[in-house]
mmCIF entry with sequence, helices, sheets and N, C-alpha, C, O atoms, coordinates in Angstrom:
data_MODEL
# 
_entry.id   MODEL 
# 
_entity.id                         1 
_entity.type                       polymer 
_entity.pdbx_number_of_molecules   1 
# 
_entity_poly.entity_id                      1 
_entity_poly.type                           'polypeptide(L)' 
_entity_poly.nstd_linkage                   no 
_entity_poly.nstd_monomer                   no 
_entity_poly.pdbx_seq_one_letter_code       
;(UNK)(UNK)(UNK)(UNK)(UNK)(UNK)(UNK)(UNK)(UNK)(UNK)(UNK)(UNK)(UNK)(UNK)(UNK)(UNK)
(UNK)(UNK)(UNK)(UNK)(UNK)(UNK)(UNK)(UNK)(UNK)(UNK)(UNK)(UNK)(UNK)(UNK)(UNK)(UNK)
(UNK)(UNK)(UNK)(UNK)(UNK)(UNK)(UNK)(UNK)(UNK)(UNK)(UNK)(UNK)(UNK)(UNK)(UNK)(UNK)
;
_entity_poly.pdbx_seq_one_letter_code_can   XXXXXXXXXXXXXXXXXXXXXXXXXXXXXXXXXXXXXXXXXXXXXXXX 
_entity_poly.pdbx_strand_id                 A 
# 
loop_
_entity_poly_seq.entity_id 
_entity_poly_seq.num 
_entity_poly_seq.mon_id 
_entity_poly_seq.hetero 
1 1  UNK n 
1 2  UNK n 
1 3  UNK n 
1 4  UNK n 
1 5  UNK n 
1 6  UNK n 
1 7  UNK n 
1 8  UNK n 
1 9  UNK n 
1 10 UNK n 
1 11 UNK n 
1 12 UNK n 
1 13 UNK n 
1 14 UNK n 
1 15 UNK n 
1 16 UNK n 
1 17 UNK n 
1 18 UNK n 
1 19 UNK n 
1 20 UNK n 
1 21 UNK n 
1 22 UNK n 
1 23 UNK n 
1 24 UNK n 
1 25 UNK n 
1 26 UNK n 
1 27 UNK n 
1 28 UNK n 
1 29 UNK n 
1 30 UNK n 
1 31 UNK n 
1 32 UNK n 
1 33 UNK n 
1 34 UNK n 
1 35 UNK n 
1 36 UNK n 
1 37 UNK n 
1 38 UNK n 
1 39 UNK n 
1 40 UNK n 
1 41 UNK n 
1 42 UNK n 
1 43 UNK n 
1 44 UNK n 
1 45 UNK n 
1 46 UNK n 
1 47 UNK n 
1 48 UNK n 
# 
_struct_asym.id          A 
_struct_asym.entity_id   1 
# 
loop_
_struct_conf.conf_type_id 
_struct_conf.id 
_struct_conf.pdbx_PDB_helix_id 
_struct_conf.beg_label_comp_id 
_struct_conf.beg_label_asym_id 
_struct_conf.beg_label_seq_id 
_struct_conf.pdbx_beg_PDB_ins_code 
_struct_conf.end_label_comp_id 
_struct_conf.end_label_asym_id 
_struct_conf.end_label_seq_id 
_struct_conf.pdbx_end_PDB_ins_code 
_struct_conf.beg_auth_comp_id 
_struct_conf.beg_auth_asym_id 
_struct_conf.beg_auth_seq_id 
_struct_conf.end_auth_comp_id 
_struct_conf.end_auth_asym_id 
_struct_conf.end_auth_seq_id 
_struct_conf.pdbx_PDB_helix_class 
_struct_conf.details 
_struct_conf.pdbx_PDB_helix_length 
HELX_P HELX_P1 AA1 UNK A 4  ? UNK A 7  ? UNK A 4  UNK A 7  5 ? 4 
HELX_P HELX_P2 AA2 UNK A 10 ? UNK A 16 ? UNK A 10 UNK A 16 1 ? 7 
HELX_P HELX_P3 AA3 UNK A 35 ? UNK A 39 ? UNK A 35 UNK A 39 1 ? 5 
# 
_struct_conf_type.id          HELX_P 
_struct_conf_type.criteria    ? 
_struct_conf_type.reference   ? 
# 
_struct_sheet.id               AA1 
_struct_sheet.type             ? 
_struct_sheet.number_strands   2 
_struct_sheet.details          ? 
# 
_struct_sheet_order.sheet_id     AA1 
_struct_sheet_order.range_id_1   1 
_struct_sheet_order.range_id_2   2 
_struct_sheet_order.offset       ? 
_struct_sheet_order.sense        anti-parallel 
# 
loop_
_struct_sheet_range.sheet_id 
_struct_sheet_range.id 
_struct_sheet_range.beg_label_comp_id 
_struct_sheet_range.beg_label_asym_id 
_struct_sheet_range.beg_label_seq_id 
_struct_sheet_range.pdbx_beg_PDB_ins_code 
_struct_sheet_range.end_label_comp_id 
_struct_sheet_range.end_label_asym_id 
_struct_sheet_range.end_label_seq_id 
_struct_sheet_range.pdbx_end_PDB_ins_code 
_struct_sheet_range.beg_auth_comp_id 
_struct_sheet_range.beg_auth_asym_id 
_struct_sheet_range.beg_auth_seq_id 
_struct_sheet_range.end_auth_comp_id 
_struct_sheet_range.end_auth_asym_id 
_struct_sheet_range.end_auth_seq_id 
AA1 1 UNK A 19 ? UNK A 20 ? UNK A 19 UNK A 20 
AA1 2 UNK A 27 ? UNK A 28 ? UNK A 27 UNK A 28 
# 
loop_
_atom_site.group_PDB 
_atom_site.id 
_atom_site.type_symbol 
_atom_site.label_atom_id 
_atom_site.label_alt_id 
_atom_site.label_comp_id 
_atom_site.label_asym_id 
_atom_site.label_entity_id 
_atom_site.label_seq_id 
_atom_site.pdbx_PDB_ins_code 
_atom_site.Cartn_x 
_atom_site.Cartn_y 
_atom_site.Cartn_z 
_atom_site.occupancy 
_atom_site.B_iso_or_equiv 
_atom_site.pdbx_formal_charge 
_atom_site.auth_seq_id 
_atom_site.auth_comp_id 
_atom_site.auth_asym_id 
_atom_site.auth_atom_id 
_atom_site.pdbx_PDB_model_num 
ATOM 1   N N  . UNK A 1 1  ? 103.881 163.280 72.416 1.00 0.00 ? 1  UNK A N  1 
ATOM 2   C CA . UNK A 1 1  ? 104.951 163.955 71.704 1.00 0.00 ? 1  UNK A CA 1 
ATOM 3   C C  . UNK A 1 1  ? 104.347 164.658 70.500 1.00 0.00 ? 1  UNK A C  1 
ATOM 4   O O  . UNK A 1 1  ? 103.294 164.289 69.979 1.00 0.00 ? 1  UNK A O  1 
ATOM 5   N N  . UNK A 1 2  ? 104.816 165.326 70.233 1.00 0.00 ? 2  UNK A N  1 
ATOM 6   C CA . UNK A 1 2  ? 104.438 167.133 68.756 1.00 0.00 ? 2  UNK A CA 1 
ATOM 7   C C  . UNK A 1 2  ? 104.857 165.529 67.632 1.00 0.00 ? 2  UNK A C  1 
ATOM 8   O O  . UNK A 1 2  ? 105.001 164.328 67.862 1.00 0.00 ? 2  UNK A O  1 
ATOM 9   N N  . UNK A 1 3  ? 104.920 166.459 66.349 1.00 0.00 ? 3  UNK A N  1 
ATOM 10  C CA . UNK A 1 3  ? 104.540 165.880 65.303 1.00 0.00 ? 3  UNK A CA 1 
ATOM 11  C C  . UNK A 1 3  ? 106.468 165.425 65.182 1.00 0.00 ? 3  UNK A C  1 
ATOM 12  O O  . UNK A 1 3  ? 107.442 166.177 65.207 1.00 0.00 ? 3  UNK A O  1 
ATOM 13  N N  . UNK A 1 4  ? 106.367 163.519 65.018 1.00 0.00 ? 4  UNK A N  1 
ATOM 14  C CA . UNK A 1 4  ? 107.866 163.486 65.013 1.00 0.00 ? 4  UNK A CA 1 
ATOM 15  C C  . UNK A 1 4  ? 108.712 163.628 63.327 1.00 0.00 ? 4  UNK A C  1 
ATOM 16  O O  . UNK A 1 4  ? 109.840 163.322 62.940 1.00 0.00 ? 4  UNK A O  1 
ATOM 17  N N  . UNK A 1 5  ? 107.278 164.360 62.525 1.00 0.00 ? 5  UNK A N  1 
ATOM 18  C CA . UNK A 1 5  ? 108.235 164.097 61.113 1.00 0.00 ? 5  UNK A CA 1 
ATOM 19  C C  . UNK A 1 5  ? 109.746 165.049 61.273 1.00 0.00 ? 5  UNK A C  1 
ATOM 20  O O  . UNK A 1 5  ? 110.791 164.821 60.663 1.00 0.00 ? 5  UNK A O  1 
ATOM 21  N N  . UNK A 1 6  ? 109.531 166.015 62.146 1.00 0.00 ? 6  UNK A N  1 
ATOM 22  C CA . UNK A 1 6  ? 110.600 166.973 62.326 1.00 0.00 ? 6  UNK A CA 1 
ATOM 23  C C  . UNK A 1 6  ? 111.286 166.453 62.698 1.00 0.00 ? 6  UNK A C  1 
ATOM 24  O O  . UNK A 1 6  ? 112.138 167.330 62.842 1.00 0.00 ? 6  UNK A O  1 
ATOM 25  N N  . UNK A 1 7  ? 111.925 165.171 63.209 1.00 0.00 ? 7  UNK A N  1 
ATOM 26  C CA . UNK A 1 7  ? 112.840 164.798 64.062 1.00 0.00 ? 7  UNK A CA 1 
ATOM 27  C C  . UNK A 1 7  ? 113.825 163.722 63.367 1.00 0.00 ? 7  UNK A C  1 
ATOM 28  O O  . UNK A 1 7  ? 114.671 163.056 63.966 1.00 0.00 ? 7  UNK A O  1 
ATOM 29  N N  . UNK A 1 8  ? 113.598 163.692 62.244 1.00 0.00 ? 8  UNK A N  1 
ATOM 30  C CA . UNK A 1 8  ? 113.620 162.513 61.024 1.00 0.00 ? 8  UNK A CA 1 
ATOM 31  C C  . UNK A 1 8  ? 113.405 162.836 59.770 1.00 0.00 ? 8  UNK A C  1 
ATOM 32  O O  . UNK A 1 8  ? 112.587 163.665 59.370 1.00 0.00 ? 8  UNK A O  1 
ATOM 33  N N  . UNK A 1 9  ? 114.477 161.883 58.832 1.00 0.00 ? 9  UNK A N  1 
ATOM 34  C CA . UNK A 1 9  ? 113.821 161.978 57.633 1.00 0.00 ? 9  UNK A CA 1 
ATOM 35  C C  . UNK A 1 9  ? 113.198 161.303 57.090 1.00 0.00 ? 9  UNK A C  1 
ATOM 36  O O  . UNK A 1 9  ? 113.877 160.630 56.314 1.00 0.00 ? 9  UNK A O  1 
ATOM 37  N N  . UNK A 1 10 ? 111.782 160.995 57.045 1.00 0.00 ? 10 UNK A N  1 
ATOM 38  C CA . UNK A 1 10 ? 111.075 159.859 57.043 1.00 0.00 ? 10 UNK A CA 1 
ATOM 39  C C  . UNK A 1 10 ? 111.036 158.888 55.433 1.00 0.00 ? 10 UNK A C  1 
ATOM 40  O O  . UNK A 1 10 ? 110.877 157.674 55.308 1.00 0.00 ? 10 UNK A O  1 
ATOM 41  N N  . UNK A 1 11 ? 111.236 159.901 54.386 1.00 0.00 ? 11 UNK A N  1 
ATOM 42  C CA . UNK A 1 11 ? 111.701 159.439 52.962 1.00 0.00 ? 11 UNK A CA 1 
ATOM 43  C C  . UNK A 1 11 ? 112.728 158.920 52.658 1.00 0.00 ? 11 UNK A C  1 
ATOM 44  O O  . UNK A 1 11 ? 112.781 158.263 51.619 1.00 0.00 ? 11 UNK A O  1 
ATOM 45  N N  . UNK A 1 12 ? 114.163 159.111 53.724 1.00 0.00 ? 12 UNK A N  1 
ATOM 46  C CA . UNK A 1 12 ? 115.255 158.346 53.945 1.00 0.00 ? 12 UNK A CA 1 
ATOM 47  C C  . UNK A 1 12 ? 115.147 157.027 54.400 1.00 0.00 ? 12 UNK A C  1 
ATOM 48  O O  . UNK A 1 12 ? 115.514 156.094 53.687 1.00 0.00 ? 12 UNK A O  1 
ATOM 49  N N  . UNK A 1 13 ? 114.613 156.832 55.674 1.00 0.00 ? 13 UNK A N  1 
ATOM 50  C CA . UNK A 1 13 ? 114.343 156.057 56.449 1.00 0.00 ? 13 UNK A CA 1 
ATOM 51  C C  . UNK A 1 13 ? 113.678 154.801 55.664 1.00 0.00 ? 13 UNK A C  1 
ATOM 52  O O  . UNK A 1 13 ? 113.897 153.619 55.927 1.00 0.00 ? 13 UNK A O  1 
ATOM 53  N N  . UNK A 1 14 ? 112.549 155.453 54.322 1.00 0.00 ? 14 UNK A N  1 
ATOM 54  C CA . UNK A 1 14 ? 112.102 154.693 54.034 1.00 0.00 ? 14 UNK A CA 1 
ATOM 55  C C  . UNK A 1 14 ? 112.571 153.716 52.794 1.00 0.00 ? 14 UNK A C  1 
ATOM 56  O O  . UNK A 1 14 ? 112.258 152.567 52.483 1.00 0.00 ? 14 UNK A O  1 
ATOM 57  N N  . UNK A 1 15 ? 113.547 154.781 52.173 1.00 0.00 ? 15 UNK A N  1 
ATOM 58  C CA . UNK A 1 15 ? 114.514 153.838 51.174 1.00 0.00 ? 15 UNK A CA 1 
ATOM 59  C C  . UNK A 1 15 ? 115.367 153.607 51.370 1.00 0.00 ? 15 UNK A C  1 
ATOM 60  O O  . UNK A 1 15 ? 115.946 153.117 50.400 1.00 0.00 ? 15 UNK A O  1 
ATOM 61  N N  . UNK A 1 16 ? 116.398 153.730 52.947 1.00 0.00 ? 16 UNK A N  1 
ATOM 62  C CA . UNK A 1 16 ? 117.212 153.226 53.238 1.00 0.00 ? 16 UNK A CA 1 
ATOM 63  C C  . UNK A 1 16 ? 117.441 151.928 54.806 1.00 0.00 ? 16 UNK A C  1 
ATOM 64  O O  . UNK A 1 16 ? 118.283 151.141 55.238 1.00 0.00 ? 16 UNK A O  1 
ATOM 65  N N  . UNK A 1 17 ? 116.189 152.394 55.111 1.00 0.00 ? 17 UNK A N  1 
ATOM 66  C CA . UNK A 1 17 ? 116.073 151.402 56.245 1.00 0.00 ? 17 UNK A CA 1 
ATOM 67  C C  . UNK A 1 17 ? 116.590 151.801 57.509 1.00 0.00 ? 17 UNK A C  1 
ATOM 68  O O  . UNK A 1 17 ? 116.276 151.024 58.410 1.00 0.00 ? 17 UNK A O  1 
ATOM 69  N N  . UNK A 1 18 ? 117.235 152.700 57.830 1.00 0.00 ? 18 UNK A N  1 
ATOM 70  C CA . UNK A 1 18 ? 117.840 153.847 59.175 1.00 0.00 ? 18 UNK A CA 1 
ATOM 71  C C  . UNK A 1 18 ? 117.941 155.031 58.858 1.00 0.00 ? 18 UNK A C  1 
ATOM 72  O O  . UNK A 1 18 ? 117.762 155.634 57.801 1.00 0.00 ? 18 UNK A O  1 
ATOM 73  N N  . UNK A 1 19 ? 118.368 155.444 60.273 1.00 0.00 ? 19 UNK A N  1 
ATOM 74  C CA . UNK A 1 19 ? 118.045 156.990 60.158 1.00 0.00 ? 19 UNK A CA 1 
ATOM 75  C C  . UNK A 1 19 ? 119.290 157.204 61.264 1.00 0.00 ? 19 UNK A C  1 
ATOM 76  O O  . UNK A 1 19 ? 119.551 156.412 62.169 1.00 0.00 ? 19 UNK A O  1 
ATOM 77  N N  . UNK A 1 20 ? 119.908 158.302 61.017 1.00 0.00 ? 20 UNK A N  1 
ATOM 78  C CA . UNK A 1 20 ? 120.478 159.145 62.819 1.00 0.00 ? 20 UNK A CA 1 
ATOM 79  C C  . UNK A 1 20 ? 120.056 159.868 63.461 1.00 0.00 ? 20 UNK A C  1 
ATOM 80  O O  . UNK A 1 20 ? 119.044 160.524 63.214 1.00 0.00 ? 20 UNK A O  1 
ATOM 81  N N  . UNK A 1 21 ? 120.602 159.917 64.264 1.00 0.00 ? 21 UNK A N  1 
ATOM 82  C CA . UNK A 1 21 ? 120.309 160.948 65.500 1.00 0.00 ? 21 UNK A CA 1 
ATOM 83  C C  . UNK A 1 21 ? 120.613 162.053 64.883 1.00 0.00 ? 21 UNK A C  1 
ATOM 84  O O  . UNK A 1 21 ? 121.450 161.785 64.021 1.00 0.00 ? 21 UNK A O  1 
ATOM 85  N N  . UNK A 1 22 ? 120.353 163.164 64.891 1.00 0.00 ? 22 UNK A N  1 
ATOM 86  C CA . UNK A 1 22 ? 120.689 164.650 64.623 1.00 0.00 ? 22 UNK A CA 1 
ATOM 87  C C  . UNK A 1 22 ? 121.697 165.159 65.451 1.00 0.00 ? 22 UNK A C  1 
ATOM 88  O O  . UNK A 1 22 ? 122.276 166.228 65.258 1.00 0.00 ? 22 UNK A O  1 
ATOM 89  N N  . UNK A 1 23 ? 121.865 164.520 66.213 1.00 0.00 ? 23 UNK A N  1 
ATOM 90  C CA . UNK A 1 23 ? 122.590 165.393 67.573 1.00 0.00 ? 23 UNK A CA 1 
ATOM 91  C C  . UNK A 1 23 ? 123.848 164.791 67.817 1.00 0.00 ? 23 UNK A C  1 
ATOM 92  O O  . UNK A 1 23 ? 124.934 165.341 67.632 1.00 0.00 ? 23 UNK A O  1 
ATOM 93  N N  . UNK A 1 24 ? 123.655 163.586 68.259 1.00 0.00 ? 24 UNK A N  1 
ATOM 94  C CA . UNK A 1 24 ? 124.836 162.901 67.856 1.00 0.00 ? 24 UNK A CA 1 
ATOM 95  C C  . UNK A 1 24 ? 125.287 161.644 66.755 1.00 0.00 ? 24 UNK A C  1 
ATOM 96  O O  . UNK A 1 24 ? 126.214 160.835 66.806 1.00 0.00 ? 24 UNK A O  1 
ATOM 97  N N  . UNK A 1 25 ? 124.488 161.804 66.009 1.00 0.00 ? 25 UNK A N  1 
ATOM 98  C CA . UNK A 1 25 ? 124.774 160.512 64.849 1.00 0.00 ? 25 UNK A CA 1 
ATOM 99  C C  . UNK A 1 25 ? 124.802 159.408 65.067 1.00 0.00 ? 25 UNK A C  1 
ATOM 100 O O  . UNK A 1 25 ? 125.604 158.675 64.487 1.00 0.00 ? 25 UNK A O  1 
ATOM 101 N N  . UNK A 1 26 ? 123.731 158.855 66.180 1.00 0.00 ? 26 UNK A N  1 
ATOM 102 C CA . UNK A 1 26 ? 124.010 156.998 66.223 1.00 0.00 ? 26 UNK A CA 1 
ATOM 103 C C  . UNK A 1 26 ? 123.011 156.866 65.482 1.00 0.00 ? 26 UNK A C  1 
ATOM 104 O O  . UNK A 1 26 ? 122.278 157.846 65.345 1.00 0.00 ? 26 UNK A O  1 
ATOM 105 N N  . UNK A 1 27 ? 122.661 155.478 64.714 1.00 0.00 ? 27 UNK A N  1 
ATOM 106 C CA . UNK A 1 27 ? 122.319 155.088 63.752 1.00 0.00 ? 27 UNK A CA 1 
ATOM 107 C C  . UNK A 1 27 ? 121.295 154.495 64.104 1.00 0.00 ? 27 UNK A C  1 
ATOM 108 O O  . UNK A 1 27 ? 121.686 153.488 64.694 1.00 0.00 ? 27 UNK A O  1 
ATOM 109 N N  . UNK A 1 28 ? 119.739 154.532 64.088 1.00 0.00 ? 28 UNK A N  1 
ATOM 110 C CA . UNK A 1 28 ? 118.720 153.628 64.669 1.00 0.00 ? 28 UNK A CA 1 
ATOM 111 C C  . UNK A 1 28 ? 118.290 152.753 63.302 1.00 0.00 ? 28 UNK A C  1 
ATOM 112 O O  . UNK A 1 28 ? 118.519 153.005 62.119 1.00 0.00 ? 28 UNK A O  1 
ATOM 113 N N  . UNK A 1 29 ? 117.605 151.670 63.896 1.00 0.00 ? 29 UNK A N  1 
ATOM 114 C CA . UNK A 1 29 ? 117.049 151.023 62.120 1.00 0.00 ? 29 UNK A CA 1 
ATOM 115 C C  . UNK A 1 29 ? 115.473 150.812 62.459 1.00 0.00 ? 29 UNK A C  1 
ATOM 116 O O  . UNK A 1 29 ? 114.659 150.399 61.632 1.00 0.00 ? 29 UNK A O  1 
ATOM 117 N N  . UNK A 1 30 ? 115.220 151.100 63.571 1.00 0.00 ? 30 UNK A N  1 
ATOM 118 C CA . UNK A 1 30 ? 113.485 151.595 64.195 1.00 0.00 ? 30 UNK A CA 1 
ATOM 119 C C  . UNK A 1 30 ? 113.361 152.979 64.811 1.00 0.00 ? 30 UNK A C  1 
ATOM 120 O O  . UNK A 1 30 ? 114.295 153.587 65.335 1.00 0.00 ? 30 UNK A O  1 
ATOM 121 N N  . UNK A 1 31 ? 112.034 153.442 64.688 1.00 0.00 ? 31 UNK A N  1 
ATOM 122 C CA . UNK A 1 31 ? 112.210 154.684 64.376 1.00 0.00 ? 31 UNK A CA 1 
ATOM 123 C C  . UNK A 1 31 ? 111.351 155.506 65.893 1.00 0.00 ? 31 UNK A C  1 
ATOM 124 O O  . UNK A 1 31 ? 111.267 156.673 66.274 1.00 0.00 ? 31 UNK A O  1 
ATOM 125 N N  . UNK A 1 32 ? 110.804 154.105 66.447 1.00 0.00 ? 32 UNK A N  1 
ATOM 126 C CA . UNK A 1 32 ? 110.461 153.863 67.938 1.00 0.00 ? 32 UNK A CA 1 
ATOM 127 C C  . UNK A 1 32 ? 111.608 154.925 68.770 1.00 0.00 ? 32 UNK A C  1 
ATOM 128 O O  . UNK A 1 32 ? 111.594 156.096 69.150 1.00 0.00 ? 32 UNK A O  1 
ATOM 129 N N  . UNK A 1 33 ? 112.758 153.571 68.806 1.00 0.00 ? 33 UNK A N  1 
ATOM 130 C CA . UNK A 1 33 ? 114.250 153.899 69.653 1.00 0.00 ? 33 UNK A CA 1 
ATOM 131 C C  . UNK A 1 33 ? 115.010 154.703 69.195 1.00 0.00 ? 33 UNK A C  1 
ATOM 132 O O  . UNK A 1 33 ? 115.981 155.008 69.888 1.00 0.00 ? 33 UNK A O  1 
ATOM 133 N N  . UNK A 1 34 ? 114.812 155.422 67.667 1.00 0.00 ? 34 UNK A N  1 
ATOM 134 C CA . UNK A 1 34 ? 115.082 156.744 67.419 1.00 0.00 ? 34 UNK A CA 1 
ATOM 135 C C  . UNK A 1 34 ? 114.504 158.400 68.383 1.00 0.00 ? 34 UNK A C  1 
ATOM 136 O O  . UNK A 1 34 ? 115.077 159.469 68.594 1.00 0.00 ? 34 UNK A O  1 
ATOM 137 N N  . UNK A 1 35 ? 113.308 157.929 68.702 1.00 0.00 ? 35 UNK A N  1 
ATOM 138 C CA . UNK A 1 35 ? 112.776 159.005 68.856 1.00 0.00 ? 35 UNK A CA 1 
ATOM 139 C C  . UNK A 1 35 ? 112.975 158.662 70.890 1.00 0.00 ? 35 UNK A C  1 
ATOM 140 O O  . UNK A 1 35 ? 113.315 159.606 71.602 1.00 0.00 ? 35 UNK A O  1 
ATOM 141 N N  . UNK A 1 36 ? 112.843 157.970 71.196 1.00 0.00 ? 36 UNK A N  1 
ATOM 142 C CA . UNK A 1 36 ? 112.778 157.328 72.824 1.00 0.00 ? 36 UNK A CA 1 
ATOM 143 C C  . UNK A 1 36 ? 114.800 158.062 72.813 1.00 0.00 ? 36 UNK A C  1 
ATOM 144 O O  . UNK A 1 36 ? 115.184 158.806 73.715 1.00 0.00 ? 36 UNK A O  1 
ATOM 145 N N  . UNK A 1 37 ? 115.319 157.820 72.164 1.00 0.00 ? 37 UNK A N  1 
ATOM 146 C CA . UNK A 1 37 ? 116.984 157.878 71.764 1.00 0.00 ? 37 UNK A CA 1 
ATOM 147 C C  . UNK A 1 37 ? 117.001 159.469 72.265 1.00 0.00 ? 37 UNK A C  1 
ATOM 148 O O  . UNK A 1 37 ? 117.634 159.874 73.240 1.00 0.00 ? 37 UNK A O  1 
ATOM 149 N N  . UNK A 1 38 ? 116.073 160.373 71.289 1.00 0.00 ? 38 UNK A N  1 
ATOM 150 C CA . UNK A 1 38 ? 116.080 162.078 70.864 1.00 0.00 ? 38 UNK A CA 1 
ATOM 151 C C  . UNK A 1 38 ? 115.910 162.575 72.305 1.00 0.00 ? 38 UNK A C  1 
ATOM 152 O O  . UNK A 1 38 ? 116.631 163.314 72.976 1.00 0.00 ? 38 UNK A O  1 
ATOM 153 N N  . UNK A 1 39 ? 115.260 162.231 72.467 1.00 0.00 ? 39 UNK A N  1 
ATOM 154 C CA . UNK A 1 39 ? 114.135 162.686 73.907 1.00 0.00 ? 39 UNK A CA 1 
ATOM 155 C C  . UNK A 1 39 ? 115.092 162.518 74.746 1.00 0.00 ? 39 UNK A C  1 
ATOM 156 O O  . UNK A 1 39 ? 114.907 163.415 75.568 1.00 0.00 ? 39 UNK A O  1 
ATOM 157 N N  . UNK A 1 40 ? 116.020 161.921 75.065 1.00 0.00 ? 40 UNK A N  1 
ATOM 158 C CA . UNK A 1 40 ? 117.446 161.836 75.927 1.00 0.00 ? 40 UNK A CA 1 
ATOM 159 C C  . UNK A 1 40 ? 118.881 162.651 75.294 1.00 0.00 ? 40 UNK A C  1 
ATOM 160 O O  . UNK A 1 40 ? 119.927 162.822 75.921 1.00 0.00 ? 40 UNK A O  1 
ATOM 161 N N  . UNK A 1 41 ? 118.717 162.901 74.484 1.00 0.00 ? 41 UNK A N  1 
ATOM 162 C CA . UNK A 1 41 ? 120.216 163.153 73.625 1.00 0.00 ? 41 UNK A CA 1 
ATOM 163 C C  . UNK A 1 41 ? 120.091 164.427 73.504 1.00 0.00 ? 41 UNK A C  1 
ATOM 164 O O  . UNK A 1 41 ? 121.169 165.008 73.638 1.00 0.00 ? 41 UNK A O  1 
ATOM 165 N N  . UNK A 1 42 ? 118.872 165.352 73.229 1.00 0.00 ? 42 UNK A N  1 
ATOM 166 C CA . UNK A 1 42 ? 118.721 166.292 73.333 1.00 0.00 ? 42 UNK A CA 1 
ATOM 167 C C  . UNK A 1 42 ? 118.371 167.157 74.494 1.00 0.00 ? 42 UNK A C  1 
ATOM 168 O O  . UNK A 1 42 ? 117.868 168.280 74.451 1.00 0.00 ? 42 UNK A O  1 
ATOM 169 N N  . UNK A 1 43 ? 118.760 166.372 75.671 1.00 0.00 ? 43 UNK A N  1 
ATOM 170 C CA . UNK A 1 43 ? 118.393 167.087 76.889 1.00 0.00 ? 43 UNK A CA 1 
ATOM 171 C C  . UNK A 1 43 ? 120.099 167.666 77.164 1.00 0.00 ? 43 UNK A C  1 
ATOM 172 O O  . UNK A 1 43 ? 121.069 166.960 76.886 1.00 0.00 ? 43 UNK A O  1 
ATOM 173 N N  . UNK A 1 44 ? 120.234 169.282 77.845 1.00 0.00 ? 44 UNK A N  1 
ATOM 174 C CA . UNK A 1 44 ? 121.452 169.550 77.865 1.00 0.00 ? 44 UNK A CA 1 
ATOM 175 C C  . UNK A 1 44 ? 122.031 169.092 78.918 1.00 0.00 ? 44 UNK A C  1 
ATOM 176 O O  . UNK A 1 44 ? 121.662 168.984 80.087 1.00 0.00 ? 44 UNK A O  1 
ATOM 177 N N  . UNK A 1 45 ? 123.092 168.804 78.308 1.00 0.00 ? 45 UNK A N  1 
ATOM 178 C CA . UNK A 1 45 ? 123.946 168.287 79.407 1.00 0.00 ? 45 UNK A CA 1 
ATOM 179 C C  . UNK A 1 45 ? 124.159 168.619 81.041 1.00 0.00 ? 45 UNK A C  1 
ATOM 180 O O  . UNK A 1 45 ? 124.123 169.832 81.246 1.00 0.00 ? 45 UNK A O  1 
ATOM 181 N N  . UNK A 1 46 ? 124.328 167.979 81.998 1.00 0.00 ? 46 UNK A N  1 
ATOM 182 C CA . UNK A 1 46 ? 124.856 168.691 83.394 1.00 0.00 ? 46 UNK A CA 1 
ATOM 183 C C  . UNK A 1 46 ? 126.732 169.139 83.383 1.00 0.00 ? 46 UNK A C  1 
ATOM 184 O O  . UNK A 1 46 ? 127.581 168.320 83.031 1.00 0.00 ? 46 UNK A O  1 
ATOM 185 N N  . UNK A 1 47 ? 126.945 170.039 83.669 1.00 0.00 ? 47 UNK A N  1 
ATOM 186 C CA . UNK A 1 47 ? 128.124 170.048 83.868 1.00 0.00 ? 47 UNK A CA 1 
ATOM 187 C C  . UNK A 1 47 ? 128.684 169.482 84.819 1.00 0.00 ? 47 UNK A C  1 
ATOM 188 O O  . UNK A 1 47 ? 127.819 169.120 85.616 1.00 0.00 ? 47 UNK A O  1 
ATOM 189 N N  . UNK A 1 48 ? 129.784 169.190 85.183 1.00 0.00 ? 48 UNK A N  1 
ATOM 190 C CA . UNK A 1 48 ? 130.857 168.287 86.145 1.00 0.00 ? 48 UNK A CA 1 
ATOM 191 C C  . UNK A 1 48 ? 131.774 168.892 86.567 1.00 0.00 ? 48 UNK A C  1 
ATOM 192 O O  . UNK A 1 48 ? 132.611 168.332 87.275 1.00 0.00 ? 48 UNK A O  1 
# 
């Protein structure tokens, strides 16, 4: 994966202990299953 500081705010993260998703706002408190999270959330949707 490219450089994940873009995907995060890593100065948040670090005085607050979580971070969200950008995309849809769930709340991670590791920054692992944040980014494993992105990599799915940001794929576009299929239509139905």
């Amino acid at each position: 994966m490219g450089d994940i500081h873009h995907f995060y705010d890593e100065d948040f993260f670090k005085k607050w202990g979580w971070v969200s998703c950008y995309e849809c706002d769930e709340i991670f408190y590791i920054i692992e299953e944040l980014i494993e999270h992105q990599e799915e959330c940001d794929r576009p949707k299929e239509r139905t």
